[in-house]
C-alpha positions in Angstrom: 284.3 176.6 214.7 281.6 177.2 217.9 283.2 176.9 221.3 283.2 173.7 223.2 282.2 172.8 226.7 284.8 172.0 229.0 285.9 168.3 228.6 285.8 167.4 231.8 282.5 168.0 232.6 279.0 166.1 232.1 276.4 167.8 229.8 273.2 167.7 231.7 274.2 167.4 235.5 277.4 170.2 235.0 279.5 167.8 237.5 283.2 166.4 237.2 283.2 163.1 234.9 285.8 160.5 235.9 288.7 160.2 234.1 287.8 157.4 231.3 285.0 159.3 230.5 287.2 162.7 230.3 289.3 160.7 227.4 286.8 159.2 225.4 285.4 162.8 225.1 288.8 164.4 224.2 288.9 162.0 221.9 285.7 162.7 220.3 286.3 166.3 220.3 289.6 165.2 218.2 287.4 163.9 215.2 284.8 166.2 215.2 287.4 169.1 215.0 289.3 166.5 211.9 285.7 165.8 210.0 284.2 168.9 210.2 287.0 171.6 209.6 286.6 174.1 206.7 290.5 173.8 205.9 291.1 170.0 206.8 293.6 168.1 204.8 292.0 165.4 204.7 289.1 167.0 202.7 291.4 168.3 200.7 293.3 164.6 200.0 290.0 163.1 199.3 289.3 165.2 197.1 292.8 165.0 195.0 291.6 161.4 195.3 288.8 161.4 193.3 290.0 163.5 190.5 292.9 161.1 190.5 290.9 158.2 189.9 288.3 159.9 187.5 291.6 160.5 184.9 292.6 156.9 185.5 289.8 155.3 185.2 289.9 153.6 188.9 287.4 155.1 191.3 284.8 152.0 191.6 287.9 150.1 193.1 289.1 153.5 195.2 285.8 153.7 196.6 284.8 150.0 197.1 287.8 149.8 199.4 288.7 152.9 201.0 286.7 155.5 200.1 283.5 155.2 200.6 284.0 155.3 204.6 285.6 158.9 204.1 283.0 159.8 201.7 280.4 158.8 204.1 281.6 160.5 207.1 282.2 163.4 205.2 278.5 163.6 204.3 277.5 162.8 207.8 280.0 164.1 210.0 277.8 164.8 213.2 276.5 161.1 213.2 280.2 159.7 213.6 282.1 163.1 214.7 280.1 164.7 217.8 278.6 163.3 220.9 274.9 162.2 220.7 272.3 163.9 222.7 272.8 167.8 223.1 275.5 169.3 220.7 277.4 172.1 221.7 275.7 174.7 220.6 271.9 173.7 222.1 270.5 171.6 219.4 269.7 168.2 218.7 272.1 165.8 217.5 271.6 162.8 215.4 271.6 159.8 216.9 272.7 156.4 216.0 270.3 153.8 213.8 268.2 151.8 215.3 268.6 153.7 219.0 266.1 157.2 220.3 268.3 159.7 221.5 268.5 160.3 225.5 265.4 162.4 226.7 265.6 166.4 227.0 265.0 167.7 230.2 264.2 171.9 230.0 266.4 174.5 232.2 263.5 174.9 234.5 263.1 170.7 235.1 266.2 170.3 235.5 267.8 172.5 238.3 271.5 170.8 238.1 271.5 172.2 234.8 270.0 175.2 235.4 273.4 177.2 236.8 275.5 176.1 233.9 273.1 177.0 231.1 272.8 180.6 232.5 276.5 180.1 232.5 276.5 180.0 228.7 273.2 182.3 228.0 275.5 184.8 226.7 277.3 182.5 224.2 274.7 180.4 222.5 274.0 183.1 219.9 277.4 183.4 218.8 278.0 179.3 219.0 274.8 179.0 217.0 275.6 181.5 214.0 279.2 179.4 213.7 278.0 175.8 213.4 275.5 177.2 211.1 278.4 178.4 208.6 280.0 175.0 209.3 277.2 173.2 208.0 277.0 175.1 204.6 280.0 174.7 204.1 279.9 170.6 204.6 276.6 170.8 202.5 278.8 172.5 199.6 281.4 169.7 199.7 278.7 167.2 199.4 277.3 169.0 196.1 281.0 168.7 194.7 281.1 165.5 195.6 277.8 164.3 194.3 278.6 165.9 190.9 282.1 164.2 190.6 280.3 160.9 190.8 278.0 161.6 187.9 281.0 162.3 186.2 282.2 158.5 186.8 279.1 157.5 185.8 279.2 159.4 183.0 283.1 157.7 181.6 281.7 154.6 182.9 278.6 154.6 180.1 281.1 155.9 177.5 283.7 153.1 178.0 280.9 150.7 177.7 279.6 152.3 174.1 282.8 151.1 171.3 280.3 153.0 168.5 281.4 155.9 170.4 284.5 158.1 168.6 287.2 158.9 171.5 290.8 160.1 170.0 292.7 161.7 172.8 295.2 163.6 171.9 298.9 162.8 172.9 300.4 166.1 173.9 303.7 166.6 171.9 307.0 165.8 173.6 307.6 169.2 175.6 312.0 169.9 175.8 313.4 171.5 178.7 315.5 174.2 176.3 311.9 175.4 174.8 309.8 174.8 177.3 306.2 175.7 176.3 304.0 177.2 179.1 300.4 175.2 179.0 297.8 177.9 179.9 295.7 177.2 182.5 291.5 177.7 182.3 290.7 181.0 182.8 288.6 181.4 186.1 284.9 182.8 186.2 284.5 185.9 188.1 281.9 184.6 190.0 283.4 181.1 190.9 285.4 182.5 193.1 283.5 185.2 195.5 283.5 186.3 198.8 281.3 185.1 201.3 279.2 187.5 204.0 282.1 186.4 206.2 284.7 187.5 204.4 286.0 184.2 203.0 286.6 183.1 199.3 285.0 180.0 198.6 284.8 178.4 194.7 281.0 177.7 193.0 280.3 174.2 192.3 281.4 174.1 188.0 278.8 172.3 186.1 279.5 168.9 184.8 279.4 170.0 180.7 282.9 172.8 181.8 284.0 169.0 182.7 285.7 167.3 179.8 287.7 163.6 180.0 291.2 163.7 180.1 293.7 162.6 177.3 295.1 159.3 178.2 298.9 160.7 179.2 297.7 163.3 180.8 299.9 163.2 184.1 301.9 161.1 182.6 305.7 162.4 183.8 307.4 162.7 180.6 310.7 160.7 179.5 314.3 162.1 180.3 316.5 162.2 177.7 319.9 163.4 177.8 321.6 164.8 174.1 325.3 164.2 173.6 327.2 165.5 170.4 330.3 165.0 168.8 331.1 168.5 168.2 333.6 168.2 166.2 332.6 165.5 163.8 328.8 167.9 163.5 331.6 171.2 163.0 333.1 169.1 159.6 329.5 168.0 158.8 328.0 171.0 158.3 330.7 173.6 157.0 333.7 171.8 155.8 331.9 169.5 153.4 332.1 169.9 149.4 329.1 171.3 147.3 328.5 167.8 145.9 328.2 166.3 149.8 326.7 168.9 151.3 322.8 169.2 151.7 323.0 172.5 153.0 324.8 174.1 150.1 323.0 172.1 147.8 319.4 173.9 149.2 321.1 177.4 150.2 323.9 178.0 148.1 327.7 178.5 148.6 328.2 181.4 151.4 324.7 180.3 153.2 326.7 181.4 156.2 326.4 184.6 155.4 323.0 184.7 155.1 321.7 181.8 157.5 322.0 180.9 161.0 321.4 177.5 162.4 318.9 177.8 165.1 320.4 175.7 167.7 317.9 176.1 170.3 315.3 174.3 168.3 317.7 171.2 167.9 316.5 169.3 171.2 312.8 170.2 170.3 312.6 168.8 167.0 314.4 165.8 168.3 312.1 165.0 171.3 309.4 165.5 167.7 310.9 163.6 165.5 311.9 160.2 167.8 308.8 157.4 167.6 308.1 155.5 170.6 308.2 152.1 169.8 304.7 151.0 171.2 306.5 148.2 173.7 303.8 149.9 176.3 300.4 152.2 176.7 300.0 154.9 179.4 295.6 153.5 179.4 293.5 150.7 177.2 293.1 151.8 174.1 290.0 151.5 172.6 289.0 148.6 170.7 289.1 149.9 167.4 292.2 151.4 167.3 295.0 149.7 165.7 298.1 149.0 167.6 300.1 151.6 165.3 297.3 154.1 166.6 297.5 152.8 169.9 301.1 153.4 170.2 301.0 156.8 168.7 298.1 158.2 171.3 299.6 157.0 174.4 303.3 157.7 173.3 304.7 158.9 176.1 306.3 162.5 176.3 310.2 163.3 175.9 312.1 166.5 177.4 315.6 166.7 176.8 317.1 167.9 180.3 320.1 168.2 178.9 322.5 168.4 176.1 326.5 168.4 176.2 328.8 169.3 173.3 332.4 167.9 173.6 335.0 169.4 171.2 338.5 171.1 171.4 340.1 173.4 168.9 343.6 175.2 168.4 344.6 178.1 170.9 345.4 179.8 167.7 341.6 179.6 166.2 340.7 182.7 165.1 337.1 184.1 166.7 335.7 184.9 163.7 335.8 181.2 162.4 332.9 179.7 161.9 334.3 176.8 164.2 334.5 179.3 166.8 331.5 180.9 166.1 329.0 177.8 166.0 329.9 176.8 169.5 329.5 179.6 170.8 326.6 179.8 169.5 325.5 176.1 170.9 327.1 178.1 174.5 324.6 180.7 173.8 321.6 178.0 173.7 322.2 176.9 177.2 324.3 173.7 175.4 327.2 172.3 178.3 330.5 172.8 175.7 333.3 170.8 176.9 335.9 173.1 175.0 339.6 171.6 175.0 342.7 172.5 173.4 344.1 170.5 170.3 348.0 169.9 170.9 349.0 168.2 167.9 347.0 166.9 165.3 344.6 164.5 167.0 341.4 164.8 168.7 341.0 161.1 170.8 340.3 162.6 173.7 336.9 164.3 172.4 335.5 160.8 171.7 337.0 159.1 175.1 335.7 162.2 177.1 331.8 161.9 175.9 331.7 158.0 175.9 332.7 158.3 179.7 330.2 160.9 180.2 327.2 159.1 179.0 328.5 156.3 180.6 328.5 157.7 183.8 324.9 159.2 183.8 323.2 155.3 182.1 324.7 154.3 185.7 323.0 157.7 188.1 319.7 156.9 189.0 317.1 158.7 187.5 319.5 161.0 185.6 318.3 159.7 181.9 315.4 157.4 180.3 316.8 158.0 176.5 320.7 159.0 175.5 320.6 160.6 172.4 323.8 160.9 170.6 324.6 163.1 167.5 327.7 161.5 165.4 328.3 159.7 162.5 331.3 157.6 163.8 331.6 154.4 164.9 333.6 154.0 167.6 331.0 155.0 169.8 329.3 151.6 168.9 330.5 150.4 172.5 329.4 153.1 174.5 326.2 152.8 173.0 325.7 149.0 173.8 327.2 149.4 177.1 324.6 151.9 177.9 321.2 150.0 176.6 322.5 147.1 178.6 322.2 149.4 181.9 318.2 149.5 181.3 318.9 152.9 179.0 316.9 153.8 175.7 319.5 154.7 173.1 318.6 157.2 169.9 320.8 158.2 167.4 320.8 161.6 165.5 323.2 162.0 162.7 323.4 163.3 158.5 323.2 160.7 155.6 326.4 162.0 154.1 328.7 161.4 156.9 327.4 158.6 159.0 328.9 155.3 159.0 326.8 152.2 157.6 327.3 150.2 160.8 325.9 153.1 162.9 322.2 152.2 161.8 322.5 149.2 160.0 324.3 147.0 163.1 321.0 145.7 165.3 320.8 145.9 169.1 322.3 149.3 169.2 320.0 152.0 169.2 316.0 151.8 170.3 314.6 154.1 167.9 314.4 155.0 163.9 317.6 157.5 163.1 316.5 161.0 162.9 318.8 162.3 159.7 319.2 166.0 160.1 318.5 166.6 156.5 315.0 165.9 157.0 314.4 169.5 159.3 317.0 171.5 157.2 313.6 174.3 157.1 313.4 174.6 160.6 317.1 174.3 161.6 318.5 176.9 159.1 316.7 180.3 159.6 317.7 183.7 158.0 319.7 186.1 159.9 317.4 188.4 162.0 317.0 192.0 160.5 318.7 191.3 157.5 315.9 189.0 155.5 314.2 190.7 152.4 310.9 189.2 150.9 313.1 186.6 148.5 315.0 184.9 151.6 317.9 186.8 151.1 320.3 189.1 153.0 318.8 192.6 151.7 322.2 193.4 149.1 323.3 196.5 147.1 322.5 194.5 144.2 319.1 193.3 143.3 318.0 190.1 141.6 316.8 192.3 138.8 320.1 194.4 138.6 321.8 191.2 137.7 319.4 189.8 135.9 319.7 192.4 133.4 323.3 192.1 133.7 323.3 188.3 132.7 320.8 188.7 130.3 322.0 191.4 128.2 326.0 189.6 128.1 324.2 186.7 126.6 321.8 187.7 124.2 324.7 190.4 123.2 327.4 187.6 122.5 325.4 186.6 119.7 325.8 182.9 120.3 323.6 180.0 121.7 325.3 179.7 124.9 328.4 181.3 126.7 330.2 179.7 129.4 330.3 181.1 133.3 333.8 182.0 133.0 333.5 184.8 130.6 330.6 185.7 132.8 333.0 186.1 135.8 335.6 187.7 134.1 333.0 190.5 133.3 331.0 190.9 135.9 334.4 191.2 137.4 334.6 194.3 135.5 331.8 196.1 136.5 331.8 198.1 139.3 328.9 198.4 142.2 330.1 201.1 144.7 333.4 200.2 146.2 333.0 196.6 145.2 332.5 194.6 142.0 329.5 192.8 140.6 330.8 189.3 141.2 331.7 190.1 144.7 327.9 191.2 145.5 326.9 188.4 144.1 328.8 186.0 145.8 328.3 187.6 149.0 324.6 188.4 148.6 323.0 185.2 147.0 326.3 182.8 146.9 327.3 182.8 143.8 326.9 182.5 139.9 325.2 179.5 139.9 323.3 179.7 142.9 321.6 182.9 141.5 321.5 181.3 137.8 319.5 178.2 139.7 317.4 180.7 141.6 316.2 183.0 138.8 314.9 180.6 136.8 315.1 181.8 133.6 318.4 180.8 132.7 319.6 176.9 131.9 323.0 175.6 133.1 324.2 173.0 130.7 327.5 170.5 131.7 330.4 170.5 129.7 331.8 167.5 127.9 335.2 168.7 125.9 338.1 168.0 124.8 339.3 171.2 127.0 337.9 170.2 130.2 339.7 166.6 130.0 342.7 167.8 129.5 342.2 169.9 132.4 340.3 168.7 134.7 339.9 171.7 137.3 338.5 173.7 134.8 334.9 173.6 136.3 333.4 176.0 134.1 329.8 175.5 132.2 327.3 176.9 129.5 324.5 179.3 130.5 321.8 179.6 128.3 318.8 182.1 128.6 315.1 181.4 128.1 313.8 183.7 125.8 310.1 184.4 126.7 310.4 183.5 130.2 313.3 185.7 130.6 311.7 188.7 129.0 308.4 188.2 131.1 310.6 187.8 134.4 312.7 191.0 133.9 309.3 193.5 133.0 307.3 191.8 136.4 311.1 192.7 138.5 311.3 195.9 137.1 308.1 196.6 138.8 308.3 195.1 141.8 312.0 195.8 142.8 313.0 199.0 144.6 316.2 200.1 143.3 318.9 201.5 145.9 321.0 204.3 146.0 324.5 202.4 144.5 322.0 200.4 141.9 320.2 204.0 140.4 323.9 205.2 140.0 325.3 201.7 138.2 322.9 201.9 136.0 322.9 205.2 135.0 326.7 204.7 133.8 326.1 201.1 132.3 326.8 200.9 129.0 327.1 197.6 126.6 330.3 199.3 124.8 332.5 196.8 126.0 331.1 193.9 124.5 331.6 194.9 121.0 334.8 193.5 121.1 333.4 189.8 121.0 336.9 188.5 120.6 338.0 189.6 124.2 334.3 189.3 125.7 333.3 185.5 124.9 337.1 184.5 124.3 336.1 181.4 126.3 332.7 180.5 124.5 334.5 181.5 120.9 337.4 179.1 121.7 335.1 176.0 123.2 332.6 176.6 120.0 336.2 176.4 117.5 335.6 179.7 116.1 337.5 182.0 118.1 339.4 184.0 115.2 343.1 184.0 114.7 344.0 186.2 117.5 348.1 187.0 117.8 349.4 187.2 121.1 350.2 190.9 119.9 348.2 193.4 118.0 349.3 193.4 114.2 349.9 197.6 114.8 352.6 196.3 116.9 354.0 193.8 114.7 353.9 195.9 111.6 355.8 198.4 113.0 358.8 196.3 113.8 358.6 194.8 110.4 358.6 198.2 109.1 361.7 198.5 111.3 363.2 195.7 109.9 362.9 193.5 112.4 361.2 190.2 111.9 359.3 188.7 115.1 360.5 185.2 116.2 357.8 182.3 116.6 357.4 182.7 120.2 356.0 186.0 119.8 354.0 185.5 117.1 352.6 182.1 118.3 348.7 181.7 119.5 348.9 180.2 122.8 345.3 179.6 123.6 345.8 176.8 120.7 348.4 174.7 122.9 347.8 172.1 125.5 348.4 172.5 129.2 352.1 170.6 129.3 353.1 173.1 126.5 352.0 175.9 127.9 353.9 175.0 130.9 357.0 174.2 129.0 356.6 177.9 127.6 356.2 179.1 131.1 359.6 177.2 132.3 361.2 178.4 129.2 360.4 182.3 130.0 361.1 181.8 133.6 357.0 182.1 135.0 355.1 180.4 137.1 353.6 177.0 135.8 350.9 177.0 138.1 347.2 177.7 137.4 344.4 177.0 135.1 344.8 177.2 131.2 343.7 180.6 131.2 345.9 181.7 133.8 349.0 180.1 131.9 347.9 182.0 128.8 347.2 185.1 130.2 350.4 185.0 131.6 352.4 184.0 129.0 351.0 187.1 126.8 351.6 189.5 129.2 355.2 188.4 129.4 355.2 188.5 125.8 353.7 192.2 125.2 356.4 193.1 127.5 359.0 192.0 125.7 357.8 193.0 122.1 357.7 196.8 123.9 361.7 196.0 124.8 362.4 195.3 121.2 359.9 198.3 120.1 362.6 200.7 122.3 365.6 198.5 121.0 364.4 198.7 117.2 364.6 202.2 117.6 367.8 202.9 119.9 369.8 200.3 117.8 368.3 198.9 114.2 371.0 196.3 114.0 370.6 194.8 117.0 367.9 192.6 116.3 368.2 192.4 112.6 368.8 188.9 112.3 367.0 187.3 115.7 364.5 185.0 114.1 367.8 183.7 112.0 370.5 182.4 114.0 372.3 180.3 111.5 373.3 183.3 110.1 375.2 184.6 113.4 377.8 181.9 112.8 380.6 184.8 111.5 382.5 185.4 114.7 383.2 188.6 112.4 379.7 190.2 112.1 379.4 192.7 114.6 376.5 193.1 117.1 376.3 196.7 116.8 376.5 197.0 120.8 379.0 197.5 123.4 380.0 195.6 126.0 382.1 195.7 129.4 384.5 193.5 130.1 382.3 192.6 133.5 379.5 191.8 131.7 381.1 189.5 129.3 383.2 187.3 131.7 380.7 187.1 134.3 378.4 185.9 131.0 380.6 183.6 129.8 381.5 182.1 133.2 377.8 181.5 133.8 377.9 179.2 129.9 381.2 177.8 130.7 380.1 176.0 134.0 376.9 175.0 133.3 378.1 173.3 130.0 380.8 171.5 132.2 378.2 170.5 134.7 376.1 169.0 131.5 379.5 166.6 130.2 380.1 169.3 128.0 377.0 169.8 125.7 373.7 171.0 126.6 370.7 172.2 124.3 370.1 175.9 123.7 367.0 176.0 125.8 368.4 174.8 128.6 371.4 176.9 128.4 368.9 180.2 128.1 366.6 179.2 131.7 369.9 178.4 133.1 370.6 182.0 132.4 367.3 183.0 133.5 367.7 181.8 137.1 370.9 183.8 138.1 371.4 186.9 138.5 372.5 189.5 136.1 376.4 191.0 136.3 375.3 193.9 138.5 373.1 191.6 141.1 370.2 192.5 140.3 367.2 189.8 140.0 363.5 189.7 139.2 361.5 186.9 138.0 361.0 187.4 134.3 362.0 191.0 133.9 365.8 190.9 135.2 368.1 188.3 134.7 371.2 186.7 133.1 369.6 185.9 130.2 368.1 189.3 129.9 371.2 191.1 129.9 372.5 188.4 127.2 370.0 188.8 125.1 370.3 192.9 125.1 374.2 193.0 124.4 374.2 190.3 122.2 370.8 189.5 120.7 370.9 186.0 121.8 372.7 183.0 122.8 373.6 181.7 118.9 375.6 185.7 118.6 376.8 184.9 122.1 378.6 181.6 121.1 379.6 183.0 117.8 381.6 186.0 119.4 383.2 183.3 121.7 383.8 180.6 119.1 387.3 180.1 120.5 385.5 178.8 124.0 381.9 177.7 122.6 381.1 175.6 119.7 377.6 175.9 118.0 376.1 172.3 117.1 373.7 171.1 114.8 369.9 171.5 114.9 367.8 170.0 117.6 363.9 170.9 116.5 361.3 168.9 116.4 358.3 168.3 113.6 356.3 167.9 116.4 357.3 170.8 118.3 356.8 174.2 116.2 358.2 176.1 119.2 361.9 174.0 119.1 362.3 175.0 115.2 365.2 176.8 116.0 366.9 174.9 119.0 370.6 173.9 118.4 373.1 172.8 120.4 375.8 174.3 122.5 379.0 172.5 123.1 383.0 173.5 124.6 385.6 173.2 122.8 388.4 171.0 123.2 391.1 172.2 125.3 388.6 174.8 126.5 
């Protein structure tokens, strides 16, 4: 900026003004300095302006009013900024229309002037060079000006043409927990260089760099605040059954093993997913557009500010749960989590704590535009009103299987369409990092081919049409893969059997409909059938593709198919639901034939085929040998014939030890001679403390009682010595190895005991030989 004069004196005559004159020109100096500054704000805010108004469409109205004084003394700013006549630095200054500008008298005609402008001799050059630089500069802000003017002329001409296509783009909702940087334009090298004084000033950009704004741009987006029930989204997503969960139904059983939900893309895919609901437009739309189309471009942006979890569990929650696991998780994703401690069994104040919460921020200023609340219950149906009535939009977020009907089907309570989580299951559920193979799976010891083989080889071995998944368990259970089975690897790699079965594509499940399963209706086992040609084209195009690991190479080195030759203990399962399972004795006739050779003669019980009874039998059997009664039907039968090859390897030792002994078990009626001797001794201990045990039972029963009852009354106390174990050492035991049975028993004490007649059933084969026992009178 060139020096100034002094203020207080007169241009041409150098003498003292007066003191009205000395504040007019202070004042003039004031706007000259404001107009014509390099750096003045107000250049800068007039500018601002214009861009402004160019976005919004409003700059014939901005400049009809206001601006087109600002604009004018911008482009002139000597005419209305600095003092007509001389200007400070020796030149000519422009003088008012319609008026000539005061007369010019030289140094030399002038000899009042004459002192001062030697004075200054010494300056002018300087004082020249600087207003010189000030008036490029206010020549470049004209040129920027000028061009942002054909720029309104230009949006002017194309609102006016409807023929003409213009789609601006609505930029997509932007959350605050993945906030997405937008890249600025890169500069020119050359729009910004410095000047022979050492200054930086920007070219002038050419109007075709200049393209029209989208119509929200600088539009401040809405703020949304996210609120979830943590504990009702905990049940929803891990403690739901396969048939009413969508996530195990797409990923499998175990897909927490293998999967992580990606929290921090939750409030993105949200702010997505919600539609405005076109009540109101940022700009016109054109007139072609629908109002569908209308709404969708000028739908204003969302960005969740915030998002607040609110659950509690039990001090005593292990940190490897999943429940403990997923919020930290949410923690980890910059989620508030309101953790509290459960006392007791109920969890009211989780609800009461986040209904207050959003409560309290519908009635902040400015803290939220949209609540957003993730739950499927109810009784947040108040809140919710409550909140829309303070002037607040209200989404819900929630999963089809576990939301109440009156949540989205009750009107007035929410503002926008339900966003059903099931819907982004693909971008919420993401593999574990580091641990993802080609297939989507958690890179396993086992490969897909490994156990393809496996499965298809047990099938087409069996011989059948079809086997059923629980013979595949039980041998896959078998199998060994390093220090862990088959079936485990499976279960922990790809979820389990029928998850892989689904995946592999080449084998067919098929439901069961049985007489079997009816009767027991936990039995959730199913056929698997194999596609031939598919099967045999899918295995050669693995074998080729699959690299084989280190535990694999060694499994199949040893694999061998020897253990399926015995069909009848391989596909027990398929050969009994197909009704031709062969007879099959609960022992092996090598056994059996030896004690016959003994001469001893199996009873029923031991000879019986249990996989032929029901489920209520089997448990009868069960109670009768003093076993559990709890499990599948398998389970009961395996159990019963272990207990039963146990005892046949008792009599084995007895047959040999004493051949009497058990010469006439399967034939009590013929123990009734108190004289026949047992051919074992017994103490006097042993048979009191037996006989004790009979006598007070049968009193406790009015004085009769059935054989079977009599013998798992024995089986429940303790034997003379005090010793006990479930099904190997008992009362009845050590009856049974002095005497033989409970029919010798009674005979030997027919003084006390008195054998009655028959009880059996035709209808029950295993009661053949139940009789009763009764006291004697005067016993």
């Amino acid at each position: 900026m060139p020096s100034s004069p002094p203020t207080g004196v007169d241009d041409h005559t150098g003498q003292a003004l007066p003191r009205r004159r000395r504040r007019r020109r202070r004042r003039r100096r004031r706007r000259t300095v404001f107009y014509t500054s390099s750096n003045t704000p107000y250049r800068i805010l007039l500018l601002c302006g214009l861009v402004a108004c160019v976005h919004h469409g409003l700059v014939s109205q901005w400049v009809g009013t206001h601006a087109w004084v600002a604009v004018h003394t911008v482009l002139h700013p000597r005419r209305y900024g600095v003092p007509y006549g001389r200007d400070w630095s020796g030149q000519c200054t422009a003088h008012p229309p319609g008026q000539f500008p005061p007369p010019i008298l030289a140094d030399d005609e002038d000899p009042d002037h004459a002192s001062l402008a030697s004075s200054r001799s010494n300056t002018n050059q300087n004082e020249s060079a600087g207003w010189k630089e000030t008036q490029r500069k206010v020549e470049q802000q004209q040129q920027q000006i000028d061009l942002l003017l054909q720029l309104v002329q230009q949006q002017q001409s194309q609102q006016s043409q409807p023929s003409q296509q213009y789609s601006p783009r609505a930029p997509a909702p932007v959350s605050s927990h993945e906030v997405t940087a937008t890249r600025a334009p890169e500069r020119d090298p050359e729009a910004l260089s410095p000047s022979t004084n050492g200054n930086y000033s920007r070219s002038v950009p050419s109007t075709d760099s200049i393209a029209p704004a989208t119509a929200n741009t600088g539009v401040v987006p809405l703020k949304a605040m996210l609120f979830i029930d943590g504990t009702w989204l905990y049940y929803s997503i891990y403690e739901r059954t396969e048939a009413r969960c969508p996530i195990i139904q797409r990923y499998g059983r175990g897909w927490q093993n293998r999967y992580d939900f990606h929290w921090a893309a939750l409030p993105r895919i949200l702010c997505e997913s919600l539609r405005d609901p076109g009540w109101s437009t940022n700009t016109a739309a054109p007139a072609h557009t629908t109002t569908h189309e209308s709404a969708t471009k000028n739908a204003r942006p969302m960005e969740i500010v915030r998002a607040s979890v609110f659950t509690s569990y039990k001090a005593d929650t292990p940190t490897s749960s999943f429940r403990y696991q997923m919020f930290q998780d949410m923690q980890a994703a910059n989620y508030d989590v309101h953790m509290m401690e459960t006392v007791g069994r109920g969890e009211k104040c989780v609800d009461i704590q986040l209904a207050v919460e959003m409560m309290h921020y519908a009635t902040v200023p400015n803290a939220y535009d949209v609540a957003l609340l993730l739950t499927g219950d109810k009784d947040f149906m108040p809140a919710m009103i409550r909140t829309r009535q303070k002037a607040r939009k209200v989404g819900l977020v929630s999963m089809k299987t576990g939301c109440n009907r009156a949540l989205y089907e009750t009107p007035g309570l929410k503002d926008y369409d339900v966003v059903w989580l099931e819907d982004h299951l693909d971008e919420l559920i993401v593999p574990k990092r580091g641990k993802v193979n080609g297939s989507n799976h958690v890179e396993a010891v086992v490969s897909v081919f490994t156990l393809m083989k496996i499965l298809y080889d047990f099938v087409t071995e069996s011989g059948l049409e079809r086997v059923t998944s629980r013979d595949i368990g039980r041998y896959l259970k078998i199998l060994k893969l390093g220090s862990r089975s088959v079936l485990e690897e499976l279960k922990l790699s790809y979820g389990g059997l029928r998850q892989f079965l689904t995946m592999s594509g080449v084998f067919v499940i098929e439901t069961r409909d049985d007489h079997y399963q009816k009767e027991d209706p936990s039995d959730k086992a199913y056929w698997v059938r194999v596609r031939l040609p598919e099967a045999t084209v899918a295995l050669t195009e693995r074998a080729r593709s699959t690299r084989l690991s280190a535990a694999e190479k060694d499994f199949l080195e040893t694999y061998s198919l020897t253990i399926l030759q015995d069909k009848a203990t391989a596909y027990y399962h398929s050969l009994l639901l197909l009704d031709t399972l062969p007879d099959a004795p609960s022992v092996s006739r090598d056994a059996a034939n030896a004690l016959r050779a003994d001469g001893v003669e199996l009873p029923d019980d031991l000879t019986r085929d249990y996989s032929l009874c029901k489920v209520a039998e089997l448990k009868d059997c069960c109670r009768a040998r003093g076993l559990p009664i709890g499990g599948t039907k398998a389970v009961l039968v395996d159990r019963i014939r272990s207990d039963v090859e146990q005892e046949i390897a008792r009599l084995q030792t007895a047959a040999h030890s004493s051949p009497r002994k058990y010469q006439h078990l399967n034939m009590p009626h013929l123990l009734s001679d108190p004289s026949e001797e047992t051919g074992t001794t017994v103490s006097d201990e042993t048979d009191t403390y037996l006989k004790e045990l009979v006598f007070e039972y049968l009193r406790a029963s009015h004085g009769q009682a059935s054989s079977r009852n009599v013998g798992r009354y024995l089986a429940s106390n303790k034997s003379s010595t005090g010793e006990y174990k479930k099904g190997r050492q008992s009362a009845l035991h050590e009856l049974k190895a002095h005497y033989g049975g409970l029919a010798s028993f009674v005979g030997h004490h027919d003084k006390l005991f008195e054998r009655q007649d028959t009880l059996g059933s035709d209808n029950d084969p295993a009661s053949t030989y139940e009789f009763g026992v009764g006291l004697r009178k005067g016993a």
